[in-house]
C-alpha positions as CSV (number, residue, x, y, z in Angstrom):
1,X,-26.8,105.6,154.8
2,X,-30.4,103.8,155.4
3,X,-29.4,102.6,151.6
4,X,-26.9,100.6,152.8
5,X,-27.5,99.2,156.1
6,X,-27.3,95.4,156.7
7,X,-25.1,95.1,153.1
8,X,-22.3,93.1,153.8
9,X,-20.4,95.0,150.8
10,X,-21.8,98.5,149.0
11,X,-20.6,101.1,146.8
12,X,-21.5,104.3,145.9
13,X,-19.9,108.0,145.0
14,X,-19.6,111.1,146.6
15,X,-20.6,114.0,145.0
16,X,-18.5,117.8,145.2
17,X,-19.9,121.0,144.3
18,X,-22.1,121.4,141.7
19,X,-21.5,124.0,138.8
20,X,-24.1,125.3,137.0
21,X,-24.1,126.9,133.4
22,X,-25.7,130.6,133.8
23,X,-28.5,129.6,131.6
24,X,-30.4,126.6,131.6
25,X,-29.4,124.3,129.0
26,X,-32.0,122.6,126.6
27,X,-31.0,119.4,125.8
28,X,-33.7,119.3,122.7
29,X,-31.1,122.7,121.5
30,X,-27.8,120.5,121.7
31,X,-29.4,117.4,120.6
32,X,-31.2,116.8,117.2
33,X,-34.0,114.4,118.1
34,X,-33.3,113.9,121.9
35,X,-35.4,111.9,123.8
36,X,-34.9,111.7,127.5
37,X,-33.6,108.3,128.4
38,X,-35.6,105.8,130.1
39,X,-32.8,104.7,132.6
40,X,-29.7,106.4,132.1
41,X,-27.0,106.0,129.0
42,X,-23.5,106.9,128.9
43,X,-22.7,110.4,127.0
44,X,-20.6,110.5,123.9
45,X,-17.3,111.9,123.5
46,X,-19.0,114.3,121.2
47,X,-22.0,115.1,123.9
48,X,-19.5,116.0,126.5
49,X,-17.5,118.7,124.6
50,X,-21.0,119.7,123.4
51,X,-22.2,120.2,126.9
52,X,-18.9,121.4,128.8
53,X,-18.6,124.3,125.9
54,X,-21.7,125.6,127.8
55,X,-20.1,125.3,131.1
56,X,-16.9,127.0,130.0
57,X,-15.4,123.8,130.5
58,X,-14.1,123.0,126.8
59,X,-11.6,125.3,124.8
60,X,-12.7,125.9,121.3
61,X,-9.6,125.4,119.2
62,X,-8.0,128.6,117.6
């Protein structure tokens, strides 16, 4: 809360639990040529499925 004392206005998010894939997931495996970012950057539509299929979180279709 030190972040935001003596702001007149703030925002920020709350975080839940965390879930974890059951191995570690190497982003230069998923991602031809990744590069980590410098800042941050918004994942693709195609990232996300890519990453929740290793969280169980993404149905492959039948």
């Amino acid at each position: 809360m030190e972040y935001f004392a003596g702001k007149a206005q703030a925002f920020g998010v709350l975080l839940g639990s965390l879930t974890l894939p059951e191995k570690p997931i190497r982003p230069k495996s998923l991602f031809r040529g990744f590069r980590p970012p410098q800042s941050f950057r918004y994942l693709t539509t195609t990232e996300l499925r890519l990453i929740g299929k290793h969280f169980g979180l993404v149905e492959e279709p039948e």
